[in-house]
Chimera marker file (.cmm) of the C-alpha trace (Angstrom):
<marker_set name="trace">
<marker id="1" x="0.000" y="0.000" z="0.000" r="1" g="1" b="0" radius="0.5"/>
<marker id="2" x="1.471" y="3.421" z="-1.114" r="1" g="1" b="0" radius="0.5"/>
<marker id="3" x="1.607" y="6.314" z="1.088" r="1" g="1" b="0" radius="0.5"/>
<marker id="4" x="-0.296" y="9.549" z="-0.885" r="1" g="1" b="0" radius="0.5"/>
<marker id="5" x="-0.004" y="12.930" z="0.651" r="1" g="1" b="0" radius="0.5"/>
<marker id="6" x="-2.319" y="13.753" z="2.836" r="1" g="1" b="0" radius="0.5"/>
<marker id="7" x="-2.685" y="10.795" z="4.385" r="1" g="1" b="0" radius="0.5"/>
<marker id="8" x="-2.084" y="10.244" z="8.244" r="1" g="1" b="0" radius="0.5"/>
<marker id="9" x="1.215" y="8.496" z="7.558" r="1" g="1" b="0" radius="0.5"/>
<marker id="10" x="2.634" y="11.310" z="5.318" r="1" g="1" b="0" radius="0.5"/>
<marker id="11" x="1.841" y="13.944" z="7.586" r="1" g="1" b="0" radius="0.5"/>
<marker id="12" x="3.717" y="12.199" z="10.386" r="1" g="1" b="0" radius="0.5"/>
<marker id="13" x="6.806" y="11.304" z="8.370" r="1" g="1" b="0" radius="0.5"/>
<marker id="14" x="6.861" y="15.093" z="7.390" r="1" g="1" b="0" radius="0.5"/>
<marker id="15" x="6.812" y="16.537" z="10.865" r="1" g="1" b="0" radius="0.5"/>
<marker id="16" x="9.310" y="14.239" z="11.886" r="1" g="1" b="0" radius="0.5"/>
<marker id="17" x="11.437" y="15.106" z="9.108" r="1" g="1" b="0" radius="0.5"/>
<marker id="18" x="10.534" y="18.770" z="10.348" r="1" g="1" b="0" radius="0.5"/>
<marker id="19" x="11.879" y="18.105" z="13.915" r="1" g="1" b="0" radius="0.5"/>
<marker id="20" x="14.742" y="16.380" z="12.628" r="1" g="1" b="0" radius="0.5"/>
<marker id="21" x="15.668" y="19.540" z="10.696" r="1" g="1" b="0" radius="0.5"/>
<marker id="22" x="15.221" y="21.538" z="13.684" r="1" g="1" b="0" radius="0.5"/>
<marker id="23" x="17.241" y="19.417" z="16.318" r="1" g="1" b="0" radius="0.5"/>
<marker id="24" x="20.061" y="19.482" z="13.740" r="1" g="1" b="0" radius="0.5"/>
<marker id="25" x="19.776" y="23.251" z="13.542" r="1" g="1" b="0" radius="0.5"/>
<marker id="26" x="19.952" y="23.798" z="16.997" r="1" g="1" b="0" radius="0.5"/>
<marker id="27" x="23.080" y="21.697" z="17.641" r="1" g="1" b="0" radius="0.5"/>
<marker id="28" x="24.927" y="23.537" z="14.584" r="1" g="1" b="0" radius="0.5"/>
<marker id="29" x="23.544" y="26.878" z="16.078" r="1" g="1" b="0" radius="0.5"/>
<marker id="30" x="24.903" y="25.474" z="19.365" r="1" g="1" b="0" radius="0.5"/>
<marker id="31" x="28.334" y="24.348" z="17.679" r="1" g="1" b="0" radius="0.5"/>
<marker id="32" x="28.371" y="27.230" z="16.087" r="1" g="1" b="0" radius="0.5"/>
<marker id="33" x="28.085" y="29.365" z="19.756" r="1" g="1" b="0" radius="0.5"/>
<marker id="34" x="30.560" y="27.381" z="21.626" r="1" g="1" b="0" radius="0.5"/>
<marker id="35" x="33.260" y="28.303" z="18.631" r="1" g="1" b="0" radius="0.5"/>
<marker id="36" x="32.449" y="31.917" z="19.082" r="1" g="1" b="0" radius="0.5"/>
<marker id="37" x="32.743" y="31.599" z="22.970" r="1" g="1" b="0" radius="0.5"/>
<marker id="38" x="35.621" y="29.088" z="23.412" r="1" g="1" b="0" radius="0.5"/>
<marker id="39" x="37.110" y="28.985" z="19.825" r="1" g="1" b="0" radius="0.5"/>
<marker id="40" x="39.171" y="32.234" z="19.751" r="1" g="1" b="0" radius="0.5"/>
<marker id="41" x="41.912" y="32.625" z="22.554" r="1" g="1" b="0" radius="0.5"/>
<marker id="42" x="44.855" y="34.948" z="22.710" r="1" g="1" b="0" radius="0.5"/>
<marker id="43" x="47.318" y="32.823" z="23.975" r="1" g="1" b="0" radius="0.5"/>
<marker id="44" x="50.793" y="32.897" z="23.374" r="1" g="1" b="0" radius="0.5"/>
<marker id="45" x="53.125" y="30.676" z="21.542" r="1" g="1" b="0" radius="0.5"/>
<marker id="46" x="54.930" y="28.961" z="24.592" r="1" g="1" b="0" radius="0.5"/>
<marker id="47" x="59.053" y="28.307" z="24.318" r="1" g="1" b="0" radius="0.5"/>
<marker id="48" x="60.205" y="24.884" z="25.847" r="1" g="1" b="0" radius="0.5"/>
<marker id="49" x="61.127" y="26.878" z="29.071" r="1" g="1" b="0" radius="0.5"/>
<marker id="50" x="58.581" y="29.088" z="30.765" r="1" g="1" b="0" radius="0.5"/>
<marker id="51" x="57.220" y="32.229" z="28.590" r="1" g="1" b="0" radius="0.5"/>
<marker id="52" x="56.703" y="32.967" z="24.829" r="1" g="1" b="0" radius="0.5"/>
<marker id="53" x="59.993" y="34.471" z="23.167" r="1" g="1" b="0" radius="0.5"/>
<marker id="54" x="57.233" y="37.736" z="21.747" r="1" g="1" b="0" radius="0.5"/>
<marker id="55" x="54.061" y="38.502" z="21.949" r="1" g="1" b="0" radius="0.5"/>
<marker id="56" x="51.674" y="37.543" z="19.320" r="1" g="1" b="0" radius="0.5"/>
<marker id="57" x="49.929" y="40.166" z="17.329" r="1" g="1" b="0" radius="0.5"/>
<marker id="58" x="46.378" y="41.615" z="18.012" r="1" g="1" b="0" radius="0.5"/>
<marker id="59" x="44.355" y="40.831" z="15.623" r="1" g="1" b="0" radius="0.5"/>
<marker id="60" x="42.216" y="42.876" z="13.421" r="1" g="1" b="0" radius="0.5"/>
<marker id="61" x="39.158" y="43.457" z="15.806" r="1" g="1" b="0" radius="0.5"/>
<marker id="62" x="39.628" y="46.437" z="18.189" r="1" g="1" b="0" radius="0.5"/>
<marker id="63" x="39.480" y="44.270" z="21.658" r="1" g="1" b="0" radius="0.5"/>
<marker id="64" x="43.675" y="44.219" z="21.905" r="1" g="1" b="0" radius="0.5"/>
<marker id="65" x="46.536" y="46.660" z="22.661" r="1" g="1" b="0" radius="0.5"/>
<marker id="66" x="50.079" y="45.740" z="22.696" r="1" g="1" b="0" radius="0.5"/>
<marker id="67" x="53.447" y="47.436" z="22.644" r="1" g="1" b="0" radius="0.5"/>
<marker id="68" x="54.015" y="45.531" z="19.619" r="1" g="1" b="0" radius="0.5"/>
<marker id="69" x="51.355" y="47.036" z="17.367" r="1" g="1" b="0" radius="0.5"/>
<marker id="70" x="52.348" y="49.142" z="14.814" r="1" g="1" b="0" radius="0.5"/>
<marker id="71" x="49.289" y="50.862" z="13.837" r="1" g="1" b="0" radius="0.5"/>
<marker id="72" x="47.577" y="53.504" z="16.142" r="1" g="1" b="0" radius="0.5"/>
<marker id="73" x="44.241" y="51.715" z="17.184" r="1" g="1" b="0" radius="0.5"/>
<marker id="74" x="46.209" y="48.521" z="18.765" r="1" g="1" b="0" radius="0.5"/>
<marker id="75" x="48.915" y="50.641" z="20.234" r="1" g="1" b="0" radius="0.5"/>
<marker id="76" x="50.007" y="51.154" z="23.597" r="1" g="1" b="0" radius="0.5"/>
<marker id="77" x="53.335" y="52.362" z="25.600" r="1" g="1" b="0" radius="0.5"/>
<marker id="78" x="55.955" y="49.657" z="26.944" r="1" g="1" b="0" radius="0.5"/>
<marker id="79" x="56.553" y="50.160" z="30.295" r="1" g="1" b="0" radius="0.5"/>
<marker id="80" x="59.882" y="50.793" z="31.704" r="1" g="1" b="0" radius="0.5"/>
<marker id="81" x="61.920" y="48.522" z="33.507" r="1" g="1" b="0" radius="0.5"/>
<marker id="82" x="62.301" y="49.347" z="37.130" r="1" g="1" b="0" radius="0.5"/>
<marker id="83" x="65.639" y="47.997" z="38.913" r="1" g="1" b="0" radius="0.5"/>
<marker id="84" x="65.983" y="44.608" z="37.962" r="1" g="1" b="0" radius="0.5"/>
<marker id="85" x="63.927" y="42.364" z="35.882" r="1" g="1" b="0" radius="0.5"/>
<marker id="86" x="62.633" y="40.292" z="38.854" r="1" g="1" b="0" radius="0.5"/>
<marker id="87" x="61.829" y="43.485" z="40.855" r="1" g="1" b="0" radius="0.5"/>
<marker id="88" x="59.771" y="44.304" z="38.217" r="1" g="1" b="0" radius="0.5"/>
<marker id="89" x="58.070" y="41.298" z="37.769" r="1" g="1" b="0" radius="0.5"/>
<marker id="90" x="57.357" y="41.384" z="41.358" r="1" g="1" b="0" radius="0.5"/>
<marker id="91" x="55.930" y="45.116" z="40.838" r="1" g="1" b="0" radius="0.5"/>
<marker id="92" x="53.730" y="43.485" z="37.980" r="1" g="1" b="0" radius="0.5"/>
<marker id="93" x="52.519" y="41.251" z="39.569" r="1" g="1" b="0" radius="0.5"/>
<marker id="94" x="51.552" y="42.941" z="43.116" r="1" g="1" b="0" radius="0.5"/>
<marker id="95" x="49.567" y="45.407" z="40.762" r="1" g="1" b="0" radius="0.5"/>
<marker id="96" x="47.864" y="42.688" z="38.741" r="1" g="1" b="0" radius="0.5"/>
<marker id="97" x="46.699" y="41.728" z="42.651" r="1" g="1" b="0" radius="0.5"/>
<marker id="98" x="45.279" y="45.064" z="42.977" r="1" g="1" b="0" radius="0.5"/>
<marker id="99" x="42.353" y="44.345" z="40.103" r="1" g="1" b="0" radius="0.5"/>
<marker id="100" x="39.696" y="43.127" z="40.967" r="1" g="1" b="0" radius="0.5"/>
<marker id="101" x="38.924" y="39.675" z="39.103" r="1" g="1" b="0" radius="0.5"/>
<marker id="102" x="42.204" y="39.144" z="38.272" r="1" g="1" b="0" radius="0.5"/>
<marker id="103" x="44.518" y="36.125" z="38.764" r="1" g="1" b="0" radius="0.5"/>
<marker id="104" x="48.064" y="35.155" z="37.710" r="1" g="1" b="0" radius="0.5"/>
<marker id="105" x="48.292" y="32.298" z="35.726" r="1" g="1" b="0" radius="0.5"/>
<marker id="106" x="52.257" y="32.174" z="34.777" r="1" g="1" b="0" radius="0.5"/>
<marker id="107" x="55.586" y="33.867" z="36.117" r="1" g="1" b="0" radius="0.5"/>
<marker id="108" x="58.909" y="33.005" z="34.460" r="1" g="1" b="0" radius="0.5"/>
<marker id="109" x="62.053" y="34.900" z="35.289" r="1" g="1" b="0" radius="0.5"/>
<marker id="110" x="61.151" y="37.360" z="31.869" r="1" g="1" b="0" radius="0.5"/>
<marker id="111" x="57.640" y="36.681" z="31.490" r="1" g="1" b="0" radius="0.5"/>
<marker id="112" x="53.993" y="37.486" z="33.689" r="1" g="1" b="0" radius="0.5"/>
<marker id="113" x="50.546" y="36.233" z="32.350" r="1" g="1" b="0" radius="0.5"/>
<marker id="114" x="47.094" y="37.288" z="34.129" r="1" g="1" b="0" radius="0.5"/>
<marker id="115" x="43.291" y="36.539" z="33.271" r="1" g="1" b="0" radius="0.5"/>
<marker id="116" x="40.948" y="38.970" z="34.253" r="1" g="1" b="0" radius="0.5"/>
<marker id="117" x="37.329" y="38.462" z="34.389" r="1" g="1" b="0" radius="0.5"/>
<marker id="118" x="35.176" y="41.309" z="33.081" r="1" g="1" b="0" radius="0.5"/>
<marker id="119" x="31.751" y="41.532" z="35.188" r="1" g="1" b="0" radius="0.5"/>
<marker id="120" x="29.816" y="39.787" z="32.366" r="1" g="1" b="0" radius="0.5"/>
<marker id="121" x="32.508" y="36.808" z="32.831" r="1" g="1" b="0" radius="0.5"/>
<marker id="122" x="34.196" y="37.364" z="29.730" r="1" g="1" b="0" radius="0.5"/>
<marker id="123" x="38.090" y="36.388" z="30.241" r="1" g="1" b="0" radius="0.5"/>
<marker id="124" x="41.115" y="38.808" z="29.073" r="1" g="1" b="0" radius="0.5"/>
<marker id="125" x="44.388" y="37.711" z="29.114" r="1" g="1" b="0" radius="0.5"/>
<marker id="126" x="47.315" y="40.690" z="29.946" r="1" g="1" b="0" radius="0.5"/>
<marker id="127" x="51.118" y="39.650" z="29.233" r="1" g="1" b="0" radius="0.5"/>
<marker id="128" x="54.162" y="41.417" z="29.843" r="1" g="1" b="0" radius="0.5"/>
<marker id="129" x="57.518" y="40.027" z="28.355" r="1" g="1" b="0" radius="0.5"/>
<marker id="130" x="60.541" y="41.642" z="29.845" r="1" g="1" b="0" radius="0.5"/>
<marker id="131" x="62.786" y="43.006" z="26.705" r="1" g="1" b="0" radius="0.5"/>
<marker id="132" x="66.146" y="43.845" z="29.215" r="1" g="1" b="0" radius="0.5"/>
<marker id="133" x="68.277" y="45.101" z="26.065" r="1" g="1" b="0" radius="0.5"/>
<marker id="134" x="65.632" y="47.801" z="25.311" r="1" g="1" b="0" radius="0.5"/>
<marker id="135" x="65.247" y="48.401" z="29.426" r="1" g="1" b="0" radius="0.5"/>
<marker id="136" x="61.458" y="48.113" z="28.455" r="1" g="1" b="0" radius="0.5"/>
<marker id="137" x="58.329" y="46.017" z="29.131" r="1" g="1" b="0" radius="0.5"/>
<marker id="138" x="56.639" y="44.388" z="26.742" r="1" g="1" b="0" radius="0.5"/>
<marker id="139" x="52.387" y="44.421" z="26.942" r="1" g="1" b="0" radius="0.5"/>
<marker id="140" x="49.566" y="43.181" z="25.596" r="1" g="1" b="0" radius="0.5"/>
<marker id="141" x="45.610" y="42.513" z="26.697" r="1" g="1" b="0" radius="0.5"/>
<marker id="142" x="43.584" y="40.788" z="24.440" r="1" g="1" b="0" radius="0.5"/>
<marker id="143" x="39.867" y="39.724" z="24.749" r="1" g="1" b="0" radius="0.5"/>
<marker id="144" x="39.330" y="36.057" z="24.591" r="1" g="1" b="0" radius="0.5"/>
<marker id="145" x="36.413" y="36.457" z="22.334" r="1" g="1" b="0" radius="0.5"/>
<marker id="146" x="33.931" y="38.677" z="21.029" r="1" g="1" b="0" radius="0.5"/>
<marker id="147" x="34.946" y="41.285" z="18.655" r="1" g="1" b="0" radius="0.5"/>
<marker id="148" x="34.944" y="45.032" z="20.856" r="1" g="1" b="0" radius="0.5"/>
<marker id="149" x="35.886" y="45.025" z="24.429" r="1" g="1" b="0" radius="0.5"/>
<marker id="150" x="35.000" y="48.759" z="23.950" r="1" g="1" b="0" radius="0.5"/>
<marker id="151" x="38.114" y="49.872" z="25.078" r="1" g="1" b="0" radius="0.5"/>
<marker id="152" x="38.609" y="47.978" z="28.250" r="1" g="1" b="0" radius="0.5"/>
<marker id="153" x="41.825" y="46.610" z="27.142" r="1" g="1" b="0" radius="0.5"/>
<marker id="154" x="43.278" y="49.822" z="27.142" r="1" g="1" b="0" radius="0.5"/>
<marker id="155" x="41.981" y="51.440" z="30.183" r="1" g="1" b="0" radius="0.5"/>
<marker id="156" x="43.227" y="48.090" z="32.247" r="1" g="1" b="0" radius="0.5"/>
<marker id="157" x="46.722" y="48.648" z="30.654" r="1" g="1" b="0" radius="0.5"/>
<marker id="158" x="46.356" y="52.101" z="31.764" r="1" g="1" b="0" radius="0.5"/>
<marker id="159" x="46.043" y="51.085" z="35.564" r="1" g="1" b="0" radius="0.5"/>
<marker id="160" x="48.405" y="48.575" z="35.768" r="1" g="1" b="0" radius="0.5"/>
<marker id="161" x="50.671" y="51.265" z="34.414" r="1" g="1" b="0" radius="0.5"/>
<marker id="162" x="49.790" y="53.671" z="37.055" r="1" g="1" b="0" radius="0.5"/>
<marker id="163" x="49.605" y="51.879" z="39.445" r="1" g="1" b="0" radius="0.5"/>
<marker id="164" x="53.401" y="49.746" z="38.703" r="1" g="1" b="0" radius="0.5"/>
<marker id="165" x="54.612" y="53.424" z="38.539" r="1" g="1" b="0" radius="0.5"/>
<marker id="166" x="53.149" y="54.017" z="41.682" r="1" g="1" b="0" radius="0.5"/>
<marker id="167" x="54.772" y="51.145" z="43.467" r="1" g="1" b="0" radius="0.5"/>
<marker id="168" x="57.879" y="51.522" z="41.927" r="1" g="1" b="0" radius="0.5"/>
<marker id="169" x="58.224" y="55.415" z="43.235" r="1" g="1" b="0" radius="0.5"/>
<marker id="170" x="57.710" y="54.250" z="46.818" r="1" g="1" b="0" radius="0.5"/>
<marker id="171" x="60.292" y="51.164" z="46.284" r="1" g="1" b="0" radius="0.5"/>
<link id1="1" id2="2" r="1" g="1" b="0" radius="0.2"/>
<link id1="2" id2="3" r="1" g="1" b="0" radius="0.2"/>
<link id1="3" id2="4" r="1" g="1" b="0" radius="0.2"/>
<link id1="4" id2="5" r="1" g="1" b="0" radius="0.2"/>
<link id1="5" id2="6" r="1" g="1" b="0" radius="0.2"/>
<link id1="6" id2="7" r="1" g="1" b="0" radius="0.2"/>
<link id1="7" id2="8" r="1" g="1" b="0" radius="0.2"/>
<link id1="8" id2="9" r="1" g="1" b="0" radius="0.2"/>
<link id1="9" id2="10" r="1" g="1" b="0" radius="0.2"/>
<link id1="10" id2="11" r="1" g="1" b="0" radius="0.2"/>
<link id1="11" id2="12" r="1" g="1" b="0" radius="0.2"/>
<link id1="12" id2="13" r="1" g="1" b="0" radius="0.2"/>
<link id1="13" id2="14" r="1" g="1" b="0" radius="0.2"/>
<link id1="14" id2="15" r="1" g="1" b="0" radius="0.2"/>
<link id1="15" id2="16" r="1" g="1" b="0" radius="0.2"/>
<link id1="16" id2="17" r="1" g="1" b="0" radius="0.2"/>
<link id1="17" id2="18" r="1" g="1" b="0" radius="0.2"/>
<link id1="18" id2="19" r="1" g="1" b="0" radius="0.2"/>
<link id1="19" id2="20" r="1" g="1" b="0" radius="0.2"/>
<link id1="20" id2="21" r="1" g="1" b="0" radius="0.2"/>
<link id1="21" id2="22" r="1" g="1" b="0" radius="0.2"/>
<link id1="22" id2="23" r="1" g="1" b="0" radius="0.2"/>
<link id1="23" id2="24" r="1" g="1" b="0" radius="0.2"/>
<link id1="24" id2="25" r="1" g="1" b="0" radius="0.2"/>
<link id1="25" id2="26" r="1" g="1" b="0" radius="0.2"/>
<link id1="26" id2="27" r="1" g="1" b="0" radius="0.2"/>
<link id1="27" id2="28" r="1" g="1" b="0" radius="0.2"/>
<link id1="28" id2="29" r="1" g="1" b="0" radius="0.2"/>
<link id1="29" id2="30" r="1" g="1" b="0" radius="0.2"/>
<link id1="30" id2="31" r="1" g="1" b="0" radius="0.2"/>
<link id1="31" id2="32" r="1" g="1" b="0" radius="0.2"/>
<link id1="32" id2="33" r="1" g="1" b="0" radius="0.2"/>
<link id1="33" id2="34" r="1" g="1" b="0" radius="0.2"/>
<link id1="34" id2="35" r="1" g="1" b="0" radius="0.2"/>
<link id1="35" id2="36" r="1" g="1" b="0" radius="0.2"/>
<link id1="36" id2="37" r="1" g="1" b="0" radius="0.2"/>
<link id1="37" id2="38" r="1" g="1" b="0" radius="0.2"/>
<link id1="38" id2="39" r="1" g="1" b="0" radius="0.2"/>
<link id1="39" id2="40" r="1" g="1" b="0" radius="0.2"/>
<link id1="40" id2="41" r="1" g="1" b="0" radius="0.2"/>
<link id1="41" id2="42" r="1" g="1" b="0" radius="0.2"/>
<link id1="42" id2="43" r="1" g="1" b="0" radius="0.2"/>
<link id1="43" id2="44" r="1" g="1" b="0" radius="0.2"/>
<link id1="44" id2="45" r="1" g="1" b="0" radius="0.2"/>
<link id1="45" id2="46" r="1" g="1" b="0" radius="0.2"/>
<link id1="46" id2="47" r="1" g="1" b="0" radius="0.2"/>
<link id1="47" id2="48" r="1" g="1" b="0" radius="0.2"/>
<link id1="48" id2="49" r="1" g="1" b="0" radius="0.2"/>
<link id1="49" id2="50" r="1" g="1" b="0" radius="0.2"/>
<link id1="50" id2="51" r="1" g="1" b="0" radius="0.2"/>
<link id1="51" id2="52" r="1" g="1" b="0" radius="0.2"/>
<link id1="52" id2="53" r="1" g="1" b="0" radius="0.2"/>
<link id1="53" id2="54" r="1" g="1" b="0" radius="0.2"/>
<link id1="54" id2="55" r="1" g="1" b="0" radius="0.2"/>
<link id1="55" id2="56" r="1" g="1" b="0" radius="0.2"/>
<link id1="56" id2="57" r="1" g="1" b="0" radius="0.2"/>
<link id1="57" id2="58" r="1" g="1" b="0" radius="0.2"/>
<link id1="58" id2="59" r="1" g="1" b="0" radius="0.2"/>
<link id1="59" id2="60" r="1" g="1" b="0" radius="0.2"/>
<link id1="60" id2="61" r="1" g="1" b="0" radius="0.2"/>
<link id1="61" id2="62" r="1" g="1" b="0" radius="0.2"/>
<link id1="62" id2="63" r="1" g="1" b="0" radius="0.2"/>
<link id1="63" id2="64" r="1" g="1" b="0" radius="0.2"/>
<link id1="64" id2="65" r="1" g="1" b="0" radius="0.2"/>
<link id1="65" id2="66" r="1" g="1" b="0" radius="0.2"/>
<link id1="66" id2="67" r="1" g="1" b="0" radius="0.2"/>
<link id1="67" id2="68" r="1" g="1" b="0" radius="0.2"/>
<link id1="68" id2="69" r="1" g="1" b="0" radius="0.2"/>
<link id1="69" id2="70" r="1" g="1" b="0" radius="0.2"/>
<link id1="70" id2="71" r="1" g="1" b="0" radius="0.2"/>
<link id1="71" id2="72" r="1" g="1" b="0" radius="0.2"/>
<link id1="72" id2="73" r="1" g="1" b="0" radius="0.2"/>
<link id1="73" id2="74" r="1" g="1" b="0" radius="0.2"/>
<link id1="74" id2="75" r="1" g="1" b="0" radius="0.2"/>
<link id1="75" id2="76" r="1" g="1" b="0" radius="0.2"/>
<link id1="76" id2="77" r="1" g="1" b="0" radius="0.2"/>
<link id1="77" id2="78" r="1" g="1" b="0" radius="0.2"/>
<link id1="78" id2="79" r="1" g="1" b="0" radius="0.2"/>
<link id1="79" id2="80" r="1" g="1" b="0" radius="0.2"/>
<link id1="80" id2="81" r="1" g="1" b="0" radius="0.2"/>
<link id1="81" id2="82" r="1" g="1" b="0" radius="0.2"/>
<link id1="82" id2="83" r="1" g="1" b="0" radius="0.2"/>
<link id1="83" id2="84" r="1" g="1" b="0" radius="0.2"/>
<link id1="84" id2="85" r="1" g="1" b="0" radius="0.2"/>
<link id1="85" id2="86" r="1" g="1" b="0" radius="0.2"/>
<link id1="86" id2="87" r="1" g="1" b="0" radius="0.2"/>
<link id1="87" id2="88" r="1" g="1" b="0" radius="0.2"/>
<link id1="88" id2="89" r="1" g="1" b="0" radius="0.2"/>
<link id1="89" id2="90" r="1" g="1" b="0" radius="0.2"/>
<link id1="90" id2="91" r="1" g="1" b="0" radius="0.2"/>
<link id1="91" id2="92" r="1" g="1" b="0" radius="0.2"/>
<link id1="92" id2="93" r="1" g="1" b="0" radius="0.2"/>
<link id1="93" id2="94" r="1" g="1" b="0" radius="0.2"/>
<link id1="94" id2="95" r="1" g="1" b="0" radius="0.2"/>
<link id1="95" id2="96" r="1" g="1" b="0" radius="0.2"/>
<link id1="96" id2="97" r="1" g="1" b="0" radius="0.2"/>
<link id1="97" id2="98" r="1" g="1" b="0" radius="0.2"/>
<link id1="98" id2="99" r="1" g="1" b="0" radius="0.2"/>
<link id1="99" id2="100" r="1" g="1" b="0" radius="0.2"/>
<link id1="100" id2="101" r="1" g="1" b="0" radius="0.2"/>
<link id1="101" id2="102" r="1" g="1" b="0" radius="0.2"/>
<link id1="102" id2="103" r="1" g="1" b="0" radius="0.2"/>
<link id1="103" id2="104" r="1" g="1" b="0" radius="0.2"/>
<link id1="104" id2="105" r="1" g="1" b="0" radius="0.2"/>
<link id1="105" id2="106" r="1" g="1" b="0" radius="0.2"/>
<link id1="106" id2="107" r="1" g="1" b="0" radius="0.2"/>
<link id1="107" id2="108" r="1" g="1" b="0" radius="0.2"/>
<link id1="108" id2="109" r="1" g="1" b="0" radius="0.2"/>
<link id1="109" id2="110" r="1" g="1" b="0" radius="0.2"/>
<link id1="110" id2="111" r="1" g="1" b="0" radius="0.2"/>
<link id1="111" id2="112" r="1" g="1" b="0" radius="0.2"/>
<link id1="112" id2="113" r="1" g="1" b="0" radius="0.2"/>
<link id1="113" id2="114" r="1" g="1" b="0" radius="0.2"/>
<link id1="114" id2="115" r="1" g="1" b="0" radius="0.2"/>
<link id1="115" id2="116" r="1" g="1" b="0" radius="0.2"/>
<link id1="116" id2="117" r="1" g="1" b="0" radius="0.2"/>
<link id1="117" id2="118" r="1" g="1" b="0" radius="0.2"/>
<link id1="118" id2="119" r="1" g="1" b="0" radius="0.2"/>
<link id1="119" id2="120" r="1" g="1" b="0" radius="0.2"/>
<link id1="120" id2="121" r="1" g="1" b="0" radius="0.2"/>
<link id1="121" id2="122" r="1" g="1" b="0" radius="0.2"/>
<link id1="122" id2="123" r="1" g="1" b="0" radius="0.2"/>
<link id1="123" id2="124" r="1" g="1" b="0" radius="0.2"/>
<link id1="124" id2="125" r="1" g="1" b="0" radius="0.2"/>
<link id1="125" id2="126" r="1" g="1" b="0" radius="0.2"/>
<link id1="126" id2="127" r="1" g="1" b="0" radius="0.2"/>
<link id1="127" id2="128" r="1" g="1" b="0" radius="0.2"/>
<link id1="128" id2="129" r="1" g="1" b="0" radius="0.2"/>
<link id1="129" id2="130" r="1" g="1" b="0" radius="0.2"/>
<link id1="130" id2="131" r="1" g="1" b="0" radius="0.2"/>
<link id1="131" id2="132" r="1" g="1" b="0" radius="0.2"/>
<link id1="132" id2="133" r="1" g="1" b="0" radius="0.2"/>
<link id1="133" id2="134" r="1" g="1" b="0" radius="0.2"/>
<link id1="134" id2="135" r="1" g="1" b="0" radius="0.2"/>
<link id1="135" id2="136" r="1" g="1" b="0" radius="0.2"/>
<link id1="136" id2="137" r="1" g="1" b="0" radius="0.2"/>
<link id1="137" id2="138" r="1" g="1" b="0" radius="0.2"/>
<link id1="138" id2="139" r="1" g="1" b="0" radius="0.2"/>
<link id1="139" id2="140" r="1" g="1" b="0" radius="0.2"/>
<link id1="140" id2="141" r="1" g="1" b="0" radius="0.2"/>
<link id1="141" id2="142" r="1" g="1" b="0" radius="0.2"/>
<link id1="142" id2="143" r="1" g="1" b="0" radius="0.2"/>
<link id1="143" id2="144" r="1" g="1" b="0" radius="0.2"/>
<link id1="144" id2="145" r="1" g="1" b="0" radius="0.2"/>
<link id1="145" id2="146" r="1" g="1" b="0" radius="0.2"/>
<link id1="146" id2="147" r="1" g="1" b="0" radius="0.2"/>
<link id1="147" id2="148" r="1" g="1" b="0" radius="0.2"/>
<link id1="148" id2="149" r="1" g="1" b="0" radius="0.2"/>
<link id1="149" id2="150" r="1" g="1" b="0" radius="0.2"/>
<link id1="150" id2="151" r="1" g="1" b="0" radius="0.2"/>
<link id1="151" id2="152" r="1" g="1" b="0" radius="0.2"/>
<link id1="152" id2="153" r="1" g="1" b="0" radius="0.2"/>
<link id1="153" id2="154" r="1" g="1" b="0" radius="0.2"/>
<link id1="154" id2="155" r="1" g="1" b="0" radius="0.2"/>
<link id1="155" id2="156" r="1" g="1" b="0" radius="0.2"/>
<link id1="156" id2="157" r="1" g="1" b="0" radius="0.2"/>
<link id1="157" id2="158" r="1" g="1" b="0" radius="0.2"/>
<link id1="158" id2="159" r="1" g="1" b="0" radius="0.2"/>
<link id1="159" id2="160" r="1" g="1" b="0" radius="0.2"/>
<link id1="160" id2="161" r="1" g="1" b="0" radius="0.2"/>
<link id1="161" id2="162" r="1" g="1" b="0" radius="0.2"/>
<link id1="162" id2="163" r="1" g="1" b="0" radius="0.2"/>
<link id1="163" id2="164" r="1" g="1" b="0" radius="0.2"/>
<link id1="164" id2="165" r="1" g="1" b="0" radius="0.2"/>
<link id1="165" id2="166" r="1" g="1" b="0" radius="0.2"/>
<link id1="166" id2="167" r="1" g="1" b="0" radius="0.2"/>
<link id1="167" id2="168" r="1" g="1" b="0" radius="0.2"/>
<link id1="168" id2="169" r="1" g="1" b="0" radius="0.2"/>
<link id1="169" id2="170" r="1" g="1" b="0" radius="0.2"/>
<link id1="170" id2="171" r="1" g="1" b="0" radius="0.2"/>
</marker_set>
């Protein structure tokens, strides 16, 4: 017996194939939101010892700065190099601990890495690579994901910076 349209049979093989379509939407849509969320990190390119040997670039989106970046819209200061490199370090880190939402995730003996958790959890990660020939330190914040941070990046570079100078005038 052949199924015609209309038929009881045919309408119930159509809605399933309808729900089908729609379950297999919604887990593409949902594969598709988990790259967004978790698919893009700024992390750096790790050496065999304990820190990257530079910073990777921002990327094209506005939610990075770095010392690195050539062009005006990425582009922050260094900072300078107070005393020695693991005074500084020290320094960095102390005012990483005054942020709030912030935690330090790797120290080498030229390298400090932090996450910092915005109030909507998004994660940013802030690195500073000690460049001892240049007597600078290298920076960079990045957004994990998302495309504009609009402009916290920047302003959380801005306060670690004051606030490192800070400490390092009372040192």
């Amino acid at each position: 017996m052949a199924v015609t349209p209309g038929t009881s049979k045919s309408k119930k093989r159509n809605k399933l194939t309808v729900v089908a379509l729609f379950k297999r939407q919604g887990v593409l849509l949902l594969m598709a939101l988990l790259f967004i969320i978790f698919g893009f990190r700024a992390e750096p390119v790790l050496s065999a010892e304990e820190g990257p040997v530079s910073l990777k670039p921002c990327p094209s989106s506005p939610n990075c700065v770095s010392s690195l970046a050539e062009d005006s819209e990425h582009r922050t200061d260094p900072f300078p190099l107070s005393r020695t490199t693991a005074e500084t370090l020290t320094l960095l880190a102390r005012a990483i601990e005054t942020i709030p939402r912030a935690t330090l995730r790797q120290q080498g003996s030229l390298y400090l890495k932090a996450e910092f958790r915005t109030r909507l959890g998004f994660v940013d990660d802030v690195e500073f690579l000690v460049d001892e020939d240049r007597g600078l330190v290298q920076v960079r914040s990045a957004s994990r994901t998302g495309y504009s941070d609009l402009g916290l990046n920047r302003k959380r570079v801005e306060a670690l910076r004051r606030v490192y100078s800070e400490m390092a005038e009372k040192k």
